[in-house]
TORVEX-357197 format. One line per 5 residues: their letters; for each residue x, y, z of C-alpha. Coordinates in nm, 3 decimals. Example, Ala and Ser with C-alpha at 12.3 -4.5 7.8 and 13.67 -1.06 7.14 Angstrom:
// residues 2
AS> 1.230:-0.450:0.780; 1.367:-0.106:0.714 .
END
This chain:
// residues 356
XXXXX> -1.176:-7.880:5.408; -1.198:-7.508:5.277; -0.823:-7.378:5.217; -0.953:-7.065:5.044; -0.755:-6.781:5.239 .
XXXXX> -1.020:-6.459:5.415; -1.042:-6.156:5.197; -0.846:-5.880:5.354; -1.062:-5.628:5.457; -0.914:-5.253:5.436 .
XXXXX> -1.065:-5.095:5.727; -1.004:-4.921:6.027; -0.935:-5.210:6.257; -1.212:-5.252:6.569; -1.105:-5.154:6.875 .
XXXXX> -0.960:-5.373:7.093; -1.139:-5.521:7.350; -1.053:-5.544:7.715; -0.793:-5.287:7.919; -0.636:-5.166:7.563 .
XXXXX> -0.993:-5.040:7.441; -1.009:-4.748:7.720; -0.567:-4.653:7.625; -0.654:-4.626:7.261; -0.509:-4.269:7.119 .
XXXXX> -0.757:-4.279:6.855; -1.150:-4.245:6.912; -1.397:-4.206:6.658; -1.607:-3.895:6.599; -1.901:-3.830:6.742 .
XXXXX> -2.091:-3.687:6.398; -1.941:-4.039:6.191; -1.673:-4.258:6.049; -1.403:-4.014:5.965; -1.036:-3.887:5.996 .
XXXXX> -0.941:-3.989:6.315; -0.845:-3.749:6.554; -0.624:-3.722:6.888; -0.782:-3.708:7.215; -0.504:-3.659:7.414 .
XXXXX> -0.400:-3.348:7.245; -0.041:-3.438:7.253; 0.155:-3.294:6.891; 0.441:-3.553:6.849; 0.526:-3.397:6.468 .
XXXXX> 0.871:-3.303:6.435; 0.947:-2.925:6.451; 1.267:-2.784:6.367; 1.436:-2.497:6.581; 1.530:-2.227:6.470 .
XXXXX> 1.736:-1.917:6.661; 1.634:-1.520:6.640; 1.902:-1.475:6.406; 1.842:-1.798:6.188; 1.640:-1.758:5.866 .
XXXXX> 1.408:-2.032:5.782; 1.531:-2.248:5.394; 1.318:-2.110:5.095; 1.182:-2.359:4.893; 1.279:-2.144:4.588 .
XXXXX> 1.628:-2.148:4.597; 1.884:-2.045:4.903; 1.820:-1.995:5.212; 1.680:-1.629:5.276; 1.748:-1.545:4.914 .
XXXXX> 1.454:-1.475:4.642; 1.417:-1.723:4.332; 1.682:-1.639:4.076; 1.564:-1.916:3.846; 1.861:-2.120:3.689 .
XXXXX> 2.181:-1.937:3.513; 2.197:-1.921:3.177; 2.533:-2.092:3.002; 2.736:-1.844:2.850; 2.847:-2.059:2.583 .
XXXXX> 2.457:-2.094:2.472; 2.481:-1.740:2.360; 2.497:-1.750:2.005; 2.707:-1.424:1.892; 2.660:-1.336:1.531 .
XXXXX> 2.906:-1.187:1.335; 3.065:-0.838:1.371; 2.830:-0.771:1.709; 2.896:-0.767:2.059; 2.687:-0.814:2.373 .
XXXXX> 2.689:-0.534:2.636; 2.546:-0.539:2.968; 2.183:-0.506:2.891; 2.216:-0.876:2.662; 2.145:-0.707:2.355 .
XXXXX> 2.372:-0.646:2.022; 2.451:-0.340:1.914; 2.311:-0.272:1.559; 2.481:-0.033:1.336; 2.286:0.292:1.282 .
XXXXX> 2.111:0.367:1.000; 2.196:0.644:0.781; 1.977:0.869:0.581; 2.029:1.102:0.338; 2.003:1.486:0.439 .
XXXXX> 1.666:1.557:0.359; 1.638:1.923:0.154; 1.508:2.244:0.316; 1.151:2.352:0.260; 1.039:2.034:0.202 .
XXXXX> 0.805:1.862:0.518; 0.712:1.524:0.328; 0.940:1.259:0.424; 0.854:1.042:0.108; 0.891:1.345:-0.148 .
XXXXX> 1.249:1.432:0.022; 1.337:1.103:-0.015; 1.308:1.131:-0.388; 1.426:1.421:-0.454; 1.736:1.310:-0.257 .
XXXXX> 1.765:0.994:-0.501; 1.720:1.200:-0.803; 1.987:1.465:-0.716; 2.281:1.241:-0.540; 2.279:0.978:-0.834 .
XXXXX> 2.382:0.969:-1.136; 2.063:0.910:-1.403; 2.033:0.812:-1.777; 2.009:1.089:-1.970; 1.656:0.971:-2.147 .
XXXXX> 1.507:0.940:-1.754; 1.642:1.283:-1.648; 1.466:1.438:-1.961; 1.158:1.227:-1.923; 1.164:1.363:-1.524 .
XXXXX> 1.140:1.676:-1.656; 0.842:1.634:-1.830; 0.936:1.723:-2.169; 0.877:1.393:-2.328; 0.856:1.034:-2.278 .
XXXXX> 1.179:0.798:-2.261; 1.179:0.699:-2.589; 1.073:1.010:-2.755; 1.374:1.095:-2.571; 1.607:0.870:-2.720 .
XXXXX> 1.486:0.991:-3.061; 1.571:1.350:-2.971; 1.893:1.239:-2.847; 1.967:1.048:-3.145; 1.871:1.342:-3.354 .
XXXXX> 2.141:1.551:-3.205; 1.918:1.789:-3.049; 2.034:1.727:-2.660; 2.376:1.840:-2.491; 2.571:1.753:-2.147 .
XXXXX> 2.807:2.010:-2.087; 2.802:2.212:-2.411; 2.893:1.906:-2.595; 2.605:1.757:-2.776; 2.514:1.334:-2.706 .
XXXXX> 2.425:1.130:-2.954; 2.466:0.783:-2.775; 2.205:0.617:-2.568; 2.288:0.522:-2.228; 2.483:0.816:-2.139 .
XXXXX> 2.444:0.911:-1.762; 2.384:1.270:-1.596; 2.541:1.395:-1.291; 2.427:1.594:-1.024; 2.554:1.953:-1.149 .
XXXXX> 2.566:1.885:-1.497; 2.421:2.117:-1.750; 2.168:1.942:-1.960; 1.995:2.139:-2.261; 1.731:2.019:-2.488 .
XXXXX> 1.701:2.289:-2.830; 1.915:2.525:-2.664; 1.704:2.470:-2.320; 1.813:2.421:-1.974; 1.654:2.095:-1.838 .
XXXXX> 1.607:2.097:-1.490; 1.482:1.716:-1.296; 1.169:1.830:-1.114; 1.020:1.704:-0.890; 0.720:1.451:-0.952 .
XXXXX> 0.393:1.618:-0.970; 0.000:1.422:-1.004; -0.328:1.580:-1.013; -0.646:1.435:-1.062; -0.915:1.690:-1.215 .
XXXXX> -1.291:1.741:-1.296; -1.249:1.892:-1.647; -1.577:2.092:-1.728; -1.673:2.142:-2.054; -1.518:2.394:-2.315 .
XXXXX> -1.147:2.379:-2.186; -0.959:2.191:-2.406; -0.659:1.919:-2.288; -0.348:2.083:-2.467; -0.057:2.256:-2.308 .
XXXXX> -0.014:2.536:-2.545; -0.337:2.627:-2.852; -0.325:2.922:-3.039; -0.653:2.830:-3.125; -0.810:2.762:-2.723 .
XXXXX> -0.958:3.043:-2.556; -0.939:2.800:-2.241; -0.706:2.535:-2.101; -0.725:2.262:-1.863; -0.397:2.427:-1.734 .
XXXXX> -0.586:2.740:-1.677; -0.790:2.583:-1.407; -0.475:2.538:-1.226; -0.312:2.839:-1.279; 0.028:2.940:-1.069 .
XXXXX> -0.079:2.706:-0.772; 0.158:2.429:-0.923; 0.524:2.577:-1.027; 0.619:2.243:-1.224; 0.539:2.203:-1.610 .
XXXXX> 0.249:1.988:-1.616; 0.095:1.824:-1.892; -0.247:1.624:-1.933; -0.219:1.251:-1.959; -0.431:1.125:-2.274 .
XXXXX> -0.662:1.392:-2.423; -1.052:1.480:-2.339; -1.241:1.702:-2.675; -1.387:2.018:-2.568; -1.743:1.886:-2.492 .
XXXXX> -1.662:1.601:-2.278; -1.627:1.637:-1.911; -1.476:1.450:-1.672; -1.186:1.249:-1.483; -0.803:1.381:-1.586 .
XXXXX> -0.481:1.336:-1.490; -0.217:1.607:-1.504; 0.183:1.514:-1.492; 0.550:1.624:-1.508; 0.597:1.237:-1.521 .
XXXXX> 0.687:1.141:-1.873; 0.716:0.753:-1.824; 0.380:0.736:-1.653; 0.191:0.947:-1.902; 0.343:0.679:-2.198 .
XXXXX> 0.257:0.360:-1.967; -0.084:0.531:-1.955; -0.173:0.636:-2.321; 0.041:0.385:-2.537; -0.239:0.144:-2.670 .
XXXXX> -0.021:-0.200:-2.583; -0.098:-0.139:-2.196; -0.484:-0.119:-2.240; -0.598:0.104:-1.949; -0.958:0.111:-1.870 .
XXXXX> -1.212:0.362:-1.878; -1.589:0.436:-1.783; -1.743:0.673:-1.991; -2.106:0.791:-1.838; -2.322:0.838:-2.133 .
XXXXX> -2.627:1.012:-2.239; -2.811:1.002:-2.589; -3.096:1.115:-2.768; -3.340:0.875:-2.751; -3.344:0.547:-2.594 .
XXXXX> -3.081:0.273:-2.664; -3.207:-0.057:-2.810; -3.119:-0.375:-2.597; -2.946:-0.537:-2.962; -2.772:-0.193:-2.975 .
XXXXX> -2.608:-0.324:-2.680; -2.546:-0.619:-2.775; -2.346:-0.475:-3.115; -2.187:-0.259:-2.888; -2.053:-0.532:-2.689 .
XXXXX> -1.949:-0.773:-3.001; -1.827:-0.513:-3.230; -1.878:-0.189:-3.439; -1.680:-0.101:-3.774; -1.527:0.213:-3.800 .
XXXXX> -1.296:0.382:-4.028; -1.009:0.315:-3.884; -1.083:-0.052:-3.771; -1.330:-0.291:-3.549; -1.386:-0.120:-3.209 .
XXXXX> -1.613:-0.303:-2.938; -1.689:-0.203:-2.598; -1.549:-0.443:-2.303; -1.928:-0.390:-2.093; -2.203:-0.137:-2.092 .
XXXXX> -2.553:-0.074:-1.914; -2.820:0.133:-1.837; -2.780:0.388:-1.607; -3.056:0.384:-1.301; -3.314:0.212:-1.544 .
XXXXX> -3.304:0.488:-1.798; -3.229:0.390:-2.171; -3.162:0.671:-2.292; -2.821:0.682:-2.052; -2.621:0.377:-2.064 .
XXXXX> -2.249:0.313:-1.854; -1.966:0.203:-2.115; -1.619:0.019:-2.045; -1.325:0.071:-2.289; -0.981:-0.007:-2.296 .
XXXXX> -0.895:0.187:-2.614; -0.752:0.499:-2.685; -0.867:0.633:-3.013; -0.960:0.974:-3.091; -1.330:1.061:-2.997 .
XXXXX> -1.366:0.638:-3.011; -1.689:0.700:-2.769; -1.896:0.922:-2.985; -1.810:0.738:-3.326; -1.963:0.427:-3.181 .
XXXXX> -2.262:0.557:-3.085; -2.276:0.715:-3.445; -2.201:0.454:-3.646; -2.549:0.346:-3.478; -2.735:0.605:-3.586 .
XXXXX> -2.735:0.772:-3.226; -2.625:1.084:-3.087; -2.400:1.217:-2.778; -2.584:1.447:-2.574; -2.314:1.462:-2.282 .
XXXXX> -2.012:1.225:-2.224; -1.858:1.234:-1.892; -1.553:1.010:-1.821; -1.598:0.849:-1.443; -1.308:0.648:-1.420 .
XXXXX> -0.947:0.644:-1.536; -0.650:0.435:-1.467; -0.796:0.404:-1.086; -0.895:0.764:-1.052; -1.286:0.900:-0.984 .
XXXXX> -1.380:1.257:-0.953; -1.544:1.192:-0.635; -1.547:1.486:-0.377; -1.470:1.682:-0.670; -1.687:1.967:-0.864 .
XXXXX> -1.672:2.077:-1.203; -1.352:2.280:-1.221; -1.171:2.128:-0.923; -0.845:1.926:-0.885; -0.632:1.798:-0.618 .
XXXXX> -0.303:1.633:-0.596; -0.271:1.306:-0.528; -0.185:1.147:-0.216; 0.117:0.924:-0.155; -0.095:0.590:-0.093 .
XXXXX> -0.284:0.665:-0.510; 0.125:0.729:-0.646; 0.210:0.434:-0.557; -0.124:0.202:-0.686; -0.080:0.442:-1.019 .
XXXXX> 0.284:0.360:-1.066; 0.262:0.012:-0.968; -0.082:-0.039:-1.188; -0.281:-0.214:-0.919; -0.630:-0.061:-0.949 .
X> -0.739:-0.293:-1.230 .
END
């Protein structure tokens, strides 16, 4: 005897035979086995009625009222100290103040400074070092030396602060804080780099002329025959960070000789020549576009006409030397002759050293 139980089959059940086949409410399509449909055409679905005046439930929300989404706790609303929310749910911030910025001034940056250096009090070796007399610490020697006054009364202390107003003389000499000046020239040959020569018939300050009101100075010092990239300043500190021989500030000298340089030339270049004053070596050097008789040269030090004394301690000879590159600076766009001043974005990579 089989007790095994049918499979259940999940189907649409056959229609039943006999009078109930013809009262079925369900036939099946014509084109198939499908989704049943009605044949008596009768719609036995619930409908709900609603008046004229009745508005039909939103599944959103209320009925007959837009989606507001769910209201926010006020108690979730964090309130930080000393503000206060007003109706747009926002804080109000205090406003920030500025200082007045000076008339006849346009540069936002330069005003800003200027601001700084005449609202605040300032050690005495900075506000002479702003001027461009000296450096800081030449400063502090001067002021050590007696030769500096606040007032009529003459400072021999370091650390001794100026105010706005006061009357600062160095050697009998008003001092006034000027503002910060930079430009980058293309010195040409036979101007030499001093402020004041007895013995120059040309400057580098004549190339500039009356076009800059503040008391310049060249940073570092180019001899009358070479040409090249130089930096003008009333900015005392920068000009010491930028000639003092601890901070090692590279230059590219472009270089042109005689007669061709040797390839072991190069290479005593490179490891080291003796001078009379010491061991000098060049940090990297090249040819120039395949010719050997020019070679590129990179240099860190300082010394007086260091370029040329290397070259001669090799039995070679300096046709032209033209300086290319200089604590970040190029004379690109810039002929014999011309200058510029700097622009706001090169300030800030010179004082902050980042171009090496």
């Amino acid at each position: 005897m089989n007790n095994k139980t049918p499979k259940k089959s999940y189907g649409r059940k056959p229609a039943q035979a006999g009078n109930n086949a013809g009262n079925s409410r369900y036939t099946k399509k014509e084109t198939g086995s499908g989704r049943p449909r009605r044949d008596d055409g009768a719609d036995t679905r619930p409908r709900r009625r609603q008046n004229d005046d009745e508005k039909r439930p939103s599944r959103f929300g209320d009925a007959g009222k837009p989606y507001r989404g769910r209201p926010r706790r006020e108690d979730t609303f964090a309130k930080k100290a000393g503000a206060r929310r007003n109706d747009n749910r926002s804080f109000d911030k205090p406003k920030r103040t500025y200082a007045e910025k000076p008339k006849g001034i346009k540069n936002t940056k330069t005003a800003k400074t200027v601001v700084e250096q005449h609202s605040e009090e300032t050690r005495l070796n900075k506000y002479i070092a702003n001027s461009g007399i000296c450096s800081r610490r030449e400063a502090d020697n001067y002021i050590t030396a007696g030769l500096v006054s606040i007032n009529g009364q003459v400072v021999t202390e370091l650390g001794v602060k100026v105010s706005p107003g006061d009357d600062v003389r160095f050697n009998g000499e008003r001092v006034k804080g000027e503002m910060k000046v930079y430009i980058v020239l293309n010195k040409p040959k036979d101007f030499v780099t001093t402020t004041d020569d007895p013995h120059a018939d040309r400057t580098v300050l004549d190339l500039i002329g009356d076009k800059c009101p503040q008391r310049i100075f060249p940073v570092g010092r180019l001899d009358r025959n070479t040409t090249g990239v130089l930096l003008l300043t009333n900015d005392g500190e920068l000009c010491e960070q930028l000639t003092h021989p601890s901070y090692n500030k590279k230059k590219i000298y472009h270089v042109r000789l005689n007669r061709n340089v040797k390839v072991a030339d190069l290479r005593k270049l490179v490891e080291g020549v003796e001078l009379e004053d010491g061991m000098m070596q060049a940090d990297e050097i090249a040819y120039v576009d395949g010719e050997k008789s020019e070679v590129g040269l990179e240099i860190h030090s300082g010394r007086n006409r260091v370029v040329r004394r290397m070259f001669e301690a090799l039995n070679y000879q300096v046709k032209t030397l033209d300086r290319v590159y200089f604590a970040g600076l190029t004379k690109k766009n810039l002929k014999r002759g011309q200058w510029r001043f700097l622009t706001e974005k090169e300030i800030s990579i010179l004082r902050m050293g980042a171009y090496e």
